[in-house]
Structure formats: structure tokens, C-alpha cells
C-alpha positions as CSV (number, residue, x, y, z in Angstrom):
1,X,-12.9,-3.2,14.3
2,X,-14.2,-6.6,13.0
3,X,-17.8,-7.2,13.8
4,X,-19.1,-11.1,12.6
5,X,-21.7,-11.5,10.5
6,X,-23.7,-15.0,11.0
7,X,-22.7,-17.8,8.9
8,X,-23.4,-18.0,5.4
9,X,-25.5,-21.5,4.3
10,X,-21.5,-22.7,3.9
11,X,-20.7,-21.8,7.0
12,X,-18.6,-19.1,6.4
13,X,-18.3,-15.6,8.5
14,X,-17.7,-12.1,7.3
15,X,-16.5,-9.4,8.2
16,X,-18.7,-6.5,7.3
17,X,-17.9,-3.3,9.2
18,X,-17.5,-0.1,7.8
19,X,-13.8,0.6,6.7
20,X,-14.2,3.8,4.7
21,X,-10.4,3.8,4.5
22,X,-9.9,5.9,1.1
23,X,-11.7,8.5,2.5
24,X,-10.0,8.7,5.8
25,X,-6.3,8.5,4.1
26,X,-6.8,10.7,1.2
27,X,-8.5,13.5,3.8
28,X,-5.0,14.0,5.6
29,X,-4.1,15.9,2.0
30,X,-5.3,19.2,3.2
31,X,-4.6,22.3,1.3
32,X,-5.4,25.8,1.4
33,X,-5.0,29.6,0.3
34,X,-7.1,32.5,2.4
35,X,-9.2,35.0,0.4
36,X,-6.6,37.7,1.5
37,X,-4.0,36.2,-1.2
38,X,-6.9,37.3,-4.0
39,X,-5.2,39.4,-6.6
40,X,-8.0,41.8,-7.8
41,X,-8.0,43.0,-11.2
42,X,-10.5,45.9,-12.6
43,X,-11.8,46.3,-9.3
44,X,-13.9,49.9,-9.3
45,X,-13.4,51.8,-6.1
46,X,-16.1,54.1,-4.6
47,X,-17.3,56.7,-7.0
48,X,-14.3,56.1,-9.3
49,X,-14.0,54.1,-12.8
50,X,-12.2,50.9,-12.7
51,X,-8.7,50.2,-12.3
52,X,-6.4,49.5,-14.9
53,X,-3.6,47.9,-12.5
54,X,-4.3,44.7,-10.3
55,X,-4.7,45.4,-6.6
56,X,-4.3,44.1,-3.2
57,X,-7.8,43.2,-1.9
58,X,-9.1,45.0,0.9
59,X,-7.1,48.2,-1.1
60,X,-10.7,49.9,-2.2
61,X,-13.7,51.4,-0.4
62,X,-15.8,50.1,-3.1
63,X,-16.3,47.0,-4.7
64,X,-15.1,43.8,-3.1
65,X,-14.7,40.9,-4.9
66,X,-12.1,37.8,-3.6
67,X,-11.9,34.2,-3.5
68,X,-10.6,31.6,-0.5
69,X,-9.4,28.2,-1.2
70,X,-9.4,25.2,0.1
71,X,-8.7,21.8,-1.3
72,X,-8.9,18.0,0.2
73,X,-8.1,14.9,-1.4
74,X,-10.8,12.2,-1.6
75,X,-8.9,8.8,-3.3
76,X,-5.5,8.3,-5.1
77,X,-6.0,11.7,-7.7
78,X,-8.8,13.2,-6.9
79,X,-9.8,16.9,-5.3
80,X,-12.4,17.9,-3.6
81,X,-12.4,22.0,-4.1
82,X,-14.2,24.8,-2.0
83,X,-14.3,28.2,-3.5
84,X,-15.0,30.9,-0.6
85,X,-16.5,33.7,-2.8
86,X,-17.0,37.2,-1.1
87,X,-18.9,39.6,-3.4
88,X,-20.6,43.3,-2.9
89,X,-20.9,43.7,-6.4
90,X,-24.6,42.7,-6.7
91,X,-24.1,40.7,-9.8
92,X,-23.9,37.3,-11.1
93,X,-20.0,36.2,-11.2
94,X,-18.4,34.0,-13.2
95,X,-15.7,31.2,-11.7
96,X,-13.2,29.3,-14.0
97,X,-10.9,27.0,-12.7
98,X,-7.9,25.9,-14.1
99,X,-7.0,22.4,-12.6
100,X,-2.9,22.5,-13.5
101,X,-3.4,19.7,-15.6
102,X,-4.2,21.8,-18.7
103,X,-7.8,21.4,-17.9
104,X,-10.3,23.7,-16.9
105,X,-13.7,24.3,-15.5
106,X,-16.1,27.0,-15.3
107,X,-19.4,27.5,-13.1
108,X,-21.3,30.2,-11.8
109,X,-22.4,32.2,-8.9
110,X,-25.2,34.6,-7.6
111,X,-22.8,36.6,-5.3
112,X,-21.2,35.3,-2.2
113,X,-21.2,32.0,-1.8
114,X,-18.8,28.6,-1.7
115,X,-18.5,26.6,-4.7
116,X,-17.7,22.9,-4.3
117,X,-16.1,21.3,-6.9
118,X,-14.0,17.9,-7.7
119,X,-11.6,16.5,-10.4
120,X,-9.9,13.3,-10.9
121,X,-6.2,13.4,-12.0
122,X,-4.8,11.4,-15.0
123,X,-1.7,11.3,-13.0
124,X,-0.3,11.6,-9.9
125,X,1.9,14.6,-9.0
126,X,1.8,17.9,-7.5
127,X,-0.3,20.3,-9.2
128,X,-1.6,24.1,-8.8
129,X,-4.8,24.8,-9.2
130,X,-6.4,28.6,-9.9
131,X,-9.6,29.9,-9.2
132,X,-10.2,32.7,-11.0
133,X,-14.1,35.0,-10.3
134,X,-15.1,37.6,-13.0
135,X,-17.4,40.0,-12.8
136,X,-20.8,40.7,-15.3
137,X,-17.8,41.8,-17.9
138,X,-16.2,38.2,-17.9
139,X,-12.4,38.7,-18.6
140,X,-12.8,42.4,-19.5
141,X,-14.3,43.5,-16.1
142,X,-13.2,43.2,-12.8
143,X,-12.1,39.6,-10.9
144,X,-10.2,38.1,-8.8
145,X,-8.0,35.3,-8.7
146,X,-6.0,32.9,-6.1
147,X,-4.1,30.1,-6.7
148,X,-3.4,26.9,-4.4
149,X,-0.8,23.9,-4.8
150,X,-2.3,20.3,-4.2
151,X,-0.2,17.3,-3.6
152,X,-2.4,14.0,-5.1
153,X,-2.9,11.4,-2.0
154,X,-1.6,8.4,-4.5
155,X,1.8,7.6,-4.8
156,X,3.2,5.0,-7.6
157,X,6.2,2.5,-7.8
158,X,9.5,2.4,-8.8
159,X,11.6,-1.0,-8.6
160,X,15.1,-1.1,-6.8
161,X,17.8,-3.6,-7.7
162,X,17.4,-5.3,-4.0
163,X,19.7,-3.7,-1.8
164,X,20.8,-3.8,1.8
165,X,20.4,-0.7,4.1
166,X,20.3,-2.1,7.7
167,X,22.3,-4.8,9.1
168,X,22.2,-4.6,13.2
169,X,24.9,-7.7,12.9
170,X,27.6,-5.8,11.3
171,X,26.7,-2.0,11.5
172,X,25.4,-1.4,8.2
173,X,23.2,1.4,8.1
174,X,23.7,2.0,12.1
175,X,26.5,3.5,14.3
176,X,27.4,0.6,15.5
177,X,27.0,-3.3,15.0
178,X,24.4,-3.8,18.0
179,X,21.6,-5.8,18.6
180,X,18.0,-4.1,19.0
181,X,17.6,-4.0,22.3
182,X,14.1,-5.1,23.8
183,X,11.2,-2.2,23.9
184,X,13.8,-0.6,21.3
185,X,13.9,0.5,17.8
186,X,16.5,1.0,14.8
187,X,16.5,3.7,12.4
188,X,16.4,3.2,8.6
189,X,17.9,6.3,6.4
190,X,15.5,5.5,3.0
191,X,15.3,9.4,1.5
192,X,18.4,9.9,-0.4
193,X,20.4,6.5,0.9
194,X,20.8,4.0,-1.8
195,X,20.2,6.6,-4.5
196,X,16.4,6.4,-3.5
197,X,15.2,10.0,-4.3
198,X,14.5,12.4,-1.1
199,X,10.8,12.7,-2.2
200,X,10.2,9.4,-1.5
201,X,6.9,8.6,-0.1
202,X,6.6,5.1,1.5
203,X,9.1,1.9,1.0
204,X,9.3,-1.4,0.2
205,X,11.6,-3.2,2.6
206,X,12.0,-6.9,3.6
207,X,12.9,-7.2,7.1
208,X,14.2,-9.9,8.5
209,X,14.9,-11.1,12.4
210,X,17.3,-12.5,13.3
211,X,19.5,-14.6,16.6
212,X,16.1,-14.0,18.7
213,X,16.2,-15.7,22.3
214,X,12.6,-14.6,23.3
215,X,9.3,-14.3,21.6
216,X,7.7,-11.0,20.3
217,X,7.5,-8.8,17.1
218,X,8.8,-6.0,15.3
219,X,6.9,-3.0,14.1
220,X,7.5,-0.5,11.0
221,X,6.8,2.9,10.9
222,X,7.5,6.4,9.6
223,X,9.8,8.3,11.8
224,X,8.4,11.1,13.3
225,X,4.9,9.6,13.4
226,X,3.1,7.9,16.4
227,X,4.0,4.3,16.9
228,X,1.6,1.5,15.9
229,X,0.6,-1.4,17.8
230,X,0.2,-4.0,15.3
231,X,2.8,-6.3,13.9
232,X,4.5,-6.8,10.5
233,X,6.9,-10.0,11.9
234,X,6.0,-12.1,14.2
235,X,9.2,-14.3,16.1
236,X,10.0,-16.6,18.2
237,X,13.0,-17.9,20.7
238,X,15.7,-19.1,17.9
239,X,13.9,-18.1,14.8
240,X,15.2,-16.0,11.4
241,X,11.8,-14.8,10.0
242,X,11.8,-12.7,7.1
243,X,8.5,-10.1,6.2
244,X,8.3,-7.7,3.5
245,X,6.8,-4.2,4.6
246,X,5.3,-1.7,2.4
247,X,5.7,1.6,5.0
248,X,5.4,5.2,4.9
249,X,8.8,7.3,5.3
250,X,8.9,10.1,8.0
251,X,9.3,13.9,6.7
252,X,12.8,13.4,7.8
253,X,13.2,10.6,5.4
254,X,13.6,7.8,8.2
255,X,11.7,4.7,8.9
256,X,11.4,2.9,12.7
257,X,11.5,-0.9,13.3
258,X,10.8,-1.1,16.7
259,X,11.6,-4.6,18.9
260,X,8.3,-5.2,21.1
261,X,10.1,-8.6,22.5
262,X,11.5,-9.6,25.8
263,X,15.3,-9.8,24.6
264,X,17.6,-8.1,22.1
265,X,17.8,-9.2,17.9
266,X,18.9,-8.5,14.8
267,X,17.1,-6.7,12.3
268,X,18.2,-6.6,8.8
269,X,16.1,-4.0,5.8
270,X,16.3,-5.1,2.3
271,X,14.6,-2.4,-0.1
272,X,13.2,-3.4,-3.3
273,X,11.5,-0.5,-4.5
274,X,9.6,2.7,-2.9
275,X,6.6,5.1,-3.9
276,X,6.6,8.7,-4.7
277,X,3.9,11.3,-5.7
278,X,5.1,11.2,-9.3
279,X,4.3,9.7,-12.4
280,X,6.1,5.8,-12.3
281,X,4.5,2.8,-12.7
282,X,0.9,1.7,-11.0
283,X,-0.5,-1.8,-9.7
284,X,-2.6,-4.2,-10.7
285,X,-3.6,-6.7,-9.2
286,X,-4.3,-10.6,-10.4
287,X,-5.6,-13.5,-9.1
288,X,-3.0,-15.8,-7.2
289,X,-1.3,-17.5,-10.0
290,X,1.3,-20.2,-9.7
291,X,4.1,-19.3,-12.4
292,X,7.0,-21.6,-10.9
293,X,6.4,-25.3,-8.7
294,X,9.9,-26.7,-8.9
295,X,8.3,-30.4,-7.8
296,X,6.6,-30.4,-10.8
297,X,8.6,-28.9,-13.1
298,X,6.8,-25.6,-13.5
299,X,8.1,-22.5,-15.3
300,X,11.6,-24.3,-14.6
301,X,13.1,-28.0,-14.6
302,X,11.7,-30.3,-12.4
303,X,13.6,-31.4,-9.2
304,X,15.1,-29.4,-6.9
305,X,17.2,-26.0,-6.8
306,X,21.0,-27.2,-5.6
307,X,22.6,-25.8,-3.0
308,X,24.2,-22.6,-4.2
309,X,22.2,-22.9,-7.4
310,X,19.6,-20.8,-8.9
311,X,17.1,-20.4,-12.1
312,X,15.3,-17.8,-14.0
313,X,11.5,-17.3,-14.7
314,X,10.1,-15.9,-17.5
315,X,7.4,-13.5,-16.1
316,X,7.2,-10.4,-18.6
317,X,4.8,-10.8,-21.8
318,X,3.5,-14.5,-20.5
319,X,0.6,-15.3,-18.7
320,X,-1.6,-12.2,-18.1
321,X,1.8,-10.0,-17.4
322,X,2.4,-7.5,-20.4
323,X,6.0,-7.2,-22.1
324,X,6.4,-3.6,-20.5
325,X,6.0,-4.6,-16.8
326,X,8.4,-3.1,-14.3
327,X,8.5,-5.0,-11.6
328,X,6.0,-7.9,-9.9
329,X,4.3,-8.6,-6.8
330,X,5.4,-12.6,-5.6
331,X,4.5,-15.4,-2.9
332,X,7.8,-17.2,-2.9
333,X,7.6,-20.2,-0.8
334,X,10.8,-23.0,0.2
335,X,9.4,-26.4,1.0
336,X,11.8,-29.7,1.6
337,X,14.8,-27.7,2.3
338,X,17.8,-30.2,3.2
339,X,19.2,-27.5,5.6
340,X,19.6,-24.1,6.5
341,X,19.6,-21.5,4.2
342,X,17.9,-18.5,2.2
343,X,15.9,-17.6,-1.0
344,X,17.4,-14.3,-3.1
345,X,15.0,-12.9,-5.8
346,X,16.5,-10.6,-7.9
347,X,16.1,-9.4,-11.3
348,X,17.0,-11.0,-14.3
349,X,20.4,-10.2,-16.2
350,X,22.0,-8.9,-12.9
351,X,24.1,-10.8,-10.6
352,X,22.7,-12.1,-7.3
353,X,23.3,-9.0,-4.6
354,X,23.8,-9.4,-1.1
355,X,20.4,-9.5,0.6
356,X,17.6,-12.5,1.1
357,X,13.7,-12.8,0.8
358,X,13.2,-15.8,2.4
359,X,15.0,-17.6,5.1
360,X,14.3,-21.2,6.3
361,X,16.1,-24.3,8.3
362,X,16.3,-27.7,7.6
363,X,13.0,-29.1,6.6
364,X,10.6,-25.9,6.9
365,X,7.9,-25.2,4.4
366,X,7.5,-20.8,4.9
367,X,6.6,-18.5,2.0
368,X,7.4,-14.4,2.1
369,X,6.0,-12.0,0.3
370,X,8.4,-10.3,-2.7
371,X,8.5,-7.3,-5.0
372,X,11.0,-7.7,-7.5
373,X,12.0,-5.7,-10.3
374,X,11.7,-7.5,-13.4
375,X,15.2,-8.1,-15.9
376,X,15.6,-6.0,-19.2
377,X,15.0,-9.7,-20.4
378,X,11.6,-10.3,-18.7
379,X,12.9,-12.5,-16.4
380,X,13.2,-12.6,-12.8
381,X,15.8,-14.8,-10.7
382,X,15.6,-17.1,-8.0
383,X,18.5,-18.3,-5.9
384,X,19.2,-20.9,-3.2
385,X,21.7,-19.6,-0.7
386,X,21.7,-22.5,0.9
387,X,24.6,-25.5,1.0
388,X,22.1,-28.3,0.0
389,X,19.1,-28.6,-2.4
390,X,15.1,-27.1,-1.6
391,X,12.3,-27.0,-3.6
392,X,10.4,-23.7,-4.5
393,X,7.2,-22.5,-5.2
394,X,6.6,-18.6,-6.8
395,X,3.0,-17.5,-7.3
396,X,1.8,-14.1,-8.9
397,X,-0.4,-11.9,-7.4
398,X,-0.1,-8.5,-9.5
399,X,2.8,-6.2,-11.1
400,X,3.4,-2.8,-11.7
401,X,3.8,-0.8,-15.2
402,X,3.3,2.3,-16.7
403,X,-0.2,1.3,-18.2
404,X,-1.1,0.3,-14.9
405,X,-4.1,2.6,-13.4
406,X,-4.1,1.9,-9.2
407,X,-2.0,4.1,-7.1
408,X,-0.8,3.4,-3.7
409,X,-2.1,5.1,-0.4
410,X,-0.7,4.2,2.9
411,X,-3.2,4.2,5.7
412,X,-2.5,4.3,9.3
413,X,-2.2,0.7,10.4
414,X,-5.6,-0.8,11.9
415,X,-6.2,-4.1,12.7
416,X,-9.6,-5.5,11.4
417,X,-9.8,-9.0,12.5
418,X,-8.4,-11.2,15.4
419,X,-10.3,-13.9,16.3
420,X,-8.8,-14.4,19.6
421,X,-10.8,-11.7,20.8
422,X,-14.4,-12.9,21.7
423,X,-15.6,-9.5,22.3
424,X,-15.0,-8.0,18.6
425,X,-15.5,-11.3,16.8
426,X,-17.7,-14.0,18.5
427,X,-17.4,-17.0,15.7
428,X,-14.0,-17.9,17.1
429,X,-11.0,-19.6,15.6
430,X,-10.8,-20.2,11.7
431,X,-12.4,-23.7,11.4
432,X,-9.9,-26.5,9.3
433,X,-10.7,-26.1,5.6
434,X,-13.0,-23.4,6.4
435,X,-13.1,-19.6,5.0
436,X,-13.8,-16.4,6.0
437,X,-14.6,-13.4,4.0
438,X,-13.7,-8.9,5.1
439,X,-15.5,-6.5,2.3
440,X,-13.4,-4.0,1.4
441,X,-15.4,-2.4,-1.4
442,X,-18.7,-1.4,0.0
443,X,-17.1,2.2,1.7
444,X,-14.1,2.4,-1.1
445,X,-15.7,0.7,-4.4
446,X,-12.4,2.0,-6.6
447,X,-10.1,0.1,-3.8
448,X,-8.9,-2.6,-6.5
449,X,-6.8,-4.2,-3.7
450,X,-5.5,-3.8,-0.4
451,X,-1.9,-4.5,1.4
452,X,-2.7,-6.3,4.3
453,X,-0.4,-7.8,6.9
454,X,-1.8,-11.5,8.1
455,X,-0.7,-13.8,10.9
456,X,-1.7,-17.6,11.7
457,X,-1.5,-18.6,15.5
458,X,-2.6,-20.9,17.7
459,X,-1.8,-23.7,14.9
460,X,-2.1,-27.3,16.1
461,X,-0.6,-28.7,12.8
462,X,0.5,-27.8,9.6
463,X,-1.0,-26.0,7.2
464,X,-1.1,-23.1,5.0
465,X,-3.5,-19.4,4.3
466,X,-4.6,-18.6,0.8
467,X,-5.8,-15.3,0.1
468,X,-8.4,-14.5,-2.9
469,X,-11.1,-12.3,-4.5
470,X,-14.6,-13.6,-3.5
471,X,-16.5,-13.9,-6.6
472,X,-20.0,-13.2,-4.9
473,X,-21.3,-9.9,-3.8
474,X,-22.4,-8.8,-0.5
475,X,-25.8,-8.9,-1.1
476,X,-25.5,-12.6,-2.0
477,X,-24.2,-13.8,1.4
478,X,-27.2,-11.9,3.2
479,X,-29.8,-13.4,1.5
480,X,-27.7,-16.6,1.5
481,X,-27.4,-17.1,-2.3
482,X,-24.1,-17.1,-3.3
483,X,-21.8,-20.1,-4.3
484,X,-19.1,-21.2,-2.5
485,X,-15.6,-19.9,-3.5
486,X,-13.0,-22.2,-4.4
487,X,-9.8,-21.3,-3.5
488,X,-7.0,-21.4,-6.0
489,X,-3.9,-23.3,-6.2
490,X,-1.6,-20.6,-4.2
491,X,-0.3,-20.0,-0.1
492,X,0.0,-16.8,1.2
493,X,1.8,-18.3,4.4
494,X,2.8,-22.0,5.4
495,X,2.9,-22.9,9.1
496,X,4.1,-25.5,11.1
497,X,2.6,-26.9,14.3
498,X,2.8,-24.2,17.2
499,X,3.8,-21.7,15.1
500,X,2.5,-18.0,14.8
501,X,3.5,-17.0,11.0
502,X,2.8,-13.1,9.6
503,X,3.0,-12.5,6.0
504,X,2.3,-9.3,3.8
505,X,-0.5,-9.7,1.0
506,X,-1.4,-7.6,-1.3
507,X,-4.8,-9.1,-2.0
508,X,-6.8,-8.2,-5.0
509,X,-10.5,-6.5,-3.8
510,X,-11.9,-8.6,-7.2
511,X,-15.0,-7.5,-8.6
512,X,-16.8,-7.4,-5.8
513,X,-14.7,-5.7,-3.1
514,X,-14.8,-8.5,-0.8
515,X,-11.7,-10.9,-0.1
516,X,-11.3,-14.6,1.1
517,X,-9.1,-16.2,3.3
518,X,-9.0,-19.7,3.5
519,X,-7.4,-22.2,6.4
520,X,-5.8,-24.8,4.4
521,X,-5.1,-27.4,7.2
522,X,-6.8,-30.0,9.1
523,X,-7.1,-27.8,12.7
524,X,-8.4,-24.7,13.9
525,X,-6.1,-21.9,13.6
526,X,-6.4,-18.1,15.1
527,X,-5.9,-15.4,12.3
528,X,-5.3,-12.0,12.5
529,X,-5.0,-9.4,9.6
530,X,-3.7,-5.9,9.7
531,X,-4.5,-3.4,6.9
532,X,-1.6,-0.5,5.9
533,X,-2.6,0.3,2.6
534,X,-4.4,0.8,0.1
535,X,-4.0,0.9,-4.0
536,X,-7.1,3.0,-5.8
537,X,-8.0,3.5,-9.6
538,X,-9.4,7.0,-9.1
């Protein structure tokens, strides 16, 4: 999908190819009602005065008046409306439609024709919408009228105290305690499991895997739905490597994690919160702050977190996050751990539960994505599972509230960069301390940020990714005038020498629709990103 544009006066590359991924996500929300469902009202048969009872259409020999409908989605609350009128009477017609939002519209036609109309939403939810076509007599002559439900393509949040609902090791949420075999998949129950709600439209889960013995990944996806080739955690022979995975659920309220390795593992789902087509809270996103640095004493005491310790973070009414926030969107990265162990985030006020974020061994710097919900005190929590001290590193990227404007869509997972592959992206590997930019806003300018999946391979040292908004337009880089970005003082993902690292970003679009990603280390390094979602304003 990526195509390379030549290199800025910086250097940098860009990935400019149409993604027009609102439009092709919101589309799938097709709804309809024939003209056949018309109720007619008034309707004068052949040679006879008008009716005072409604009728069936098609019941005269007279007049015929009736309206089709047929509705799309085009972003997160938006409709795009066709009216199908069918007239004989010979006179201009009247249409008024009433949205289900206690708003209405009215327009006109010359006879039979198709009105196209839109509306934008306040909320998300499931609405019905009623197209009504009078006659030269408005209300008091004959019309007809059909009605339609519509189902808004955006979906918003609602936090989950973190809770576990697979474990291959011991059977939880399985028959059996069973290792995923190779080329196999496990099932993950979300609708209606965990008091999650059976409307439930896509979930947040970190997945971890576990006691691997070969290489390969794992792939999420709703049940019921064809399976994806790209990747959402990426493993080797002897590693644990957590991901957090924002994914659809399947009609029958499952979600797949399928094993595309060699050998059998364990697969453990944490959920933290899911999305329905309901009022809840919406995103927004920030730029890459760092709230919490424990090696210099940031948002917490300086020094590191003992073994079995933990410490809370203030997060709610401080720094650009308002007092009602729900629930926040994290990089939490481990660095200088003295062994083994994990990271649990978890919301303030509650007692750590029984799941992880973030797993490491002795030594490893790695950084996972988290969505937490946020304490009736404002704070989050962060705990070391492990027997000996680490250090630890949380940076904010956005947070979800009920003031909050940008609804979620989940798009059908396409990859749109890998520059492994020559043919699709000619500039080749990332260059050390170099940057590349995608655009996401030129085909969906009310995208205000997308969830992207991205993996480092190919590394020959250490190093880590930060993702950021661009502050130059498009139209700057092709006529060469725009400034070099400067990347802020986050990580997406941390790598170590030979490794191939995924992490899940949900990267603010900016002002300009166009996001960076920088290579933070002294070697080339291959990158590739994966898109599954989007959040819109509209």
C-alpha cells in the first residue's frame, strides 16, 4: 500500500498514498427500507375523493405516491440518505425528514426523483430515521411515509477494572489448559463474559505470549470474519511479549488469536475496556507526554520501584488531562530491571488484580502500550511484579471522557508500510536517527488519530521508535519548505540488538493529518506499521 515519496531537503521519506479509510469503514453501515413499506395517507384513488384511512401502497388505481430508503454511513456519526420518491401526482411534493435525534429537515421535489441528503450525529447510537412526502396540501393532503433504523459507524469507550479472560496455561477461558498449537487459534468469549455488555462492539485486550520455542506471531480478529495476515505480537524462541490489541468482536461475541508460528504457546487476554455504539466516553488524543521517569524522579520518587512494590500517578485534572477523565491511553516502558518480572497498571483506589501489561527479564528495556481506567481519585497505579527493583517510564498519549468528541471505527487490518519490501517502498531501511512521515489526513481530514500496530526488525543495536504529529503540512514537504520535526521526549517501542519488537500506537493525526516516526538508535532498522482503526470527530 506504501508508495515513497523522494526525500524531503532533511532527508526524510513519506508515505503519501491514498488511504481513504473513513470512507471505506463507515460504508460497511448499510441500511435500508423498500418503497413497498410506504404507508400512504390521503391517497385519492381513480375517480374517487381521498381517503380518510392510511393505505397499503400499490392498494389504488389512482394516485401513487411512495418513498424507498436507503441509508450509508460516511465517518463516526454521520448519514448519507437516499430518498427513492415515486410520484404520478403531477405536482411538486414536499419531503420532511425526521433524523431520530429530535431534529428534522425538510426539502422539496418536482415529482419522482431521489433526494440525497446527510446529517451528522451529536452522538453515537442507534437511531430511526422517517421520511415522510406530502403532497401540494402539505400535512392535510395525501403522503407517504417510511421509516429506516441506522446504526452510527463510531463506537466509544468504556474502561474495565483489568481483568483476565484467557489463560492457555491453566484453562481459564478455554476447555482445557492447552497450549496454542502452531497454524492454530484460541477463542476469546468478550460479549457478555466479565460483565462486558453483549452489544459490545470491539475490545481492548493485552495479549501476551508466552513459553514460545520457535519464532512467529499471533493475530487478533473478530470471530466469524476472515482472518488477517498482519501481526499484533511479534515472538521469538524463549520470549514472553506482551501487546495490547484494540479488535473488533464477531456477531457471535468471540474474538480469534490465531498462532502463525512453527511450535505451540501460550496466550494469555487481559481486557481493559471495550467499545459500543452508545453514548460513553470519546478519545482524544495528545502529544506524547512523559508523566512518570522513575530515574529522575518524575511524577513519583526518584530511584527505582522494589520488587513487589508499586506507586501511584496522579493523571486526572494535571497536565492537559481534565478532572472528569475516564480512563487514559499510556506507553509504559521497564528499563534496568534486576530480573524477571512484570508491570500491572491498574486503577487507582483498587487493589492490584491478577493480570500484567508489561513483561520483561533481567536487564530488558521494552515498553507496551496500556489503556487504564483512571481511580475515583484520579490516580492510576503502577506495580512491579517482579522479585527485585526496575525502573519505569509512563508517557501519555490521550484519554477518554465524556466531553471527549472522537469516536472509534475499526477498519479491516491493512498494512501501509514495510520497508523490507523493495517493490512497494524503494528508500529502504529506516536510516539511524532518521524519520519518516504516512499522511493520514489528506482522504480523512476529521481522522484526529489512528491505532496503528508497529514493529522494528532487522535491528543491529539498541534503540527505540517514537511516534508524533508532524507539525508541517503536506504541501510543505513537496515544495521542500517545511522544518524539521523534533521528536519529543517519549518511546513507543525499545528494542534490543536482533530483535523484532511490535507495539500498538494510537498516534495523534495532529493538525496536519500527517504522522512521524522516528528511529532513535545508531543503525538502520526495518519498520513496519499496520493500521486497524480509526478515531473521527464527525
Amino acid at each position: 500500500m506504501a508508495q515513497a515519496a523522494g526525500p524531503s531537503a532533511d532527508g526524510a521519506h513519506g508515505i503519501t498514498s491514498s488511504k481513504d479509510l473513513l470512507k471505506t469503514a463507515a460504508s460497511a453501515f448499510t441500511f435500508s427500507s423498500p418503497a413497498d413499506r410506504s404507508v400512504q395517507q390521503n391517497l385519492p384513488a381513480a375517480g374517487k375523493k381521498a381517503a380518510a384511512a392510511p393505505q397499503a401502497s400499490g392498494a389504488t388505481a389512482g394516485a401513487d405516491l411512495k418513498v424507498g430508503l436507503s441509508g450509508t454511513g460516511t465517518s463516526a456519526r454521520a448519514i448519507e440518505l437516499k430518498s427513492d420518491i415515486t410520484s404520478s401526482m403531477g405536482t411538486p411534493l414536499t419531503v420532511v425528514i425526521d433524523w431520530g435525534d429530535g431534529t428534522a429537515s425538510t426539502e422539496h421535489a418536482g415529482g419522482s426523483e431521489t433526494k440525497t441528503s446527510h446529517h451528522v450525529y451529536a452522538e453515537v447510537g442507534s437511531y430511526t430515521v422517517k421520511v415522510t412526502v406530502y403532497g401540494v396540501d402539505g400535512a392535510n393532503g395525501p403522503s407517504a411515509t417510511n421509516e429506516m433504523p441506522f446504526v452510527t459507524p463510531g463506537s466509544e469507550f468504556t474502561p474495565h477494572s483489568p481483568t483476565r479472560l484467557l489463560d492457555s496455561r491453566d484453562g481459564t477461558g478455554a476447555a482445557q489448559a492447552a497450549q496454542v498449537p502452531a497454524l492454530g487459534e484460541a477463542r476469546v468469549k468478550v460479549s457478555g463474559n466479565g460483565g462486558i455488555p453483549a452489544d459490545v462492539a470491539a475490545v481492548v485486550l493485552n495479549v501476551t505470549v508466552t513459553n514460545t520455542r520457535s519464532a512467529g506471531y499471533v493475530s487478533a480478529y473478530a470471530d466469524g470474519t476472515e482472518r488477517p495476515t498482519t501481526s499484533n505480537v511479534n515472538y521469538a524462541a524463549g520470549d514472553s511479549v506482551p501487546n495490547l490489541v484494540i479488535v473488533p468482536v464477531g456477531k457471535n461475541g468471540y474474538v480469534n488469536l490465531y498462532n502463525y508460528g512453527e511450535r505451540g504457546v501460550d496466550l494469555i487476554a487481559d481486557v481493559t475496556g471495550y467499545f459500543t455504539r452508545s453514548s460513553a466516553n470519546g478519545y482524544t488524543p495528545t502529544d506524547p507526554t512523559r508523566f512518570v521517569d522513575t530515574r529522575e524522579g518524575l511524577g513519583t520518587s526518584r530511584g527505582m520501584v522494589p520488587g513487589r512494590g508499586q506507586f501511584g500517578v496522579q493523571v486526572a485534572g494535571t497536565r492537559g488531562i481534565p478532572a472528569g477523565a475516564k480512563a487514559v491511553a499510556l506507553n509504559v516502558t521497564v528499563t534496568n530491571p534486576r530480573t524477571a518480572g512484570y508491570l500491572t497498571v491498574f486503577p487507582g483506589g483498587q487493589s492490584a488484580p491478577n493480570t500484567s501489561n508489561v513483561n520483561f527479564t533481567s536487564g530488558q528495556t521494552i515498553a507496551n502500550s496500556v489503556i487504564v481506567p483512571v481511580g475515583a481519585d484520579g490516580k492510576i497505579m503502577v506495580r512491579n511484579g517482579s522479585w527485585d527493583p526496575a525502573d519505569v517510564v509512563v508517557d501519555v498519549v490521550g484519554y477518554y471522557s465524556p466531553d471527549s468528541q472522537s469516536a472509534y471505527i475499526p477498519v479491516r487490518p491493512v498494512r501501509d508500510l514495510d520497508t523490507r519490501d523493495a517493490s512497494q517502498w524503494p528508500s529502504g531501511p529506516l536510516k539511524a536517527g532518521r524519520y519518516l512521515y504516512s499522511t493520514y489526513g489528506e482522504e480523512n481530514p476529521t481522522a484526529t488519530a489512528m491505532v496503528l500496530n508497529t514493529t522494528v526488525t532487522n535491528t543491529a543495536s539498541a534503540g527505540y521508535l517514537t511516534v508524533s504529529p508532524d507539525p508541517n503540512a503536506l504541501w510543505q514537504y513537496q515544495n521542500k519548505t517545511h522544518t524539521p520535526p523534533i521528536p519529543p521526549n517519549s518511546s513507543t517501542l525499545n528494542w534490543t540488538a536482533g530483535k523484532t519488537v511490535p507495539n500498538l500506537v494510537q498516534a495523534s493525526s495532529g493538525v496536519n493529518g500527517i504522522v512521524d516516526f522516528f528511529n532513535r538508535s545508531g543503525n538502520n532498522i526495518d519498520l513496519v506499521i499496520d493500521i486497524f482503526g480509526v478515531y473521527d470527530r464527525h
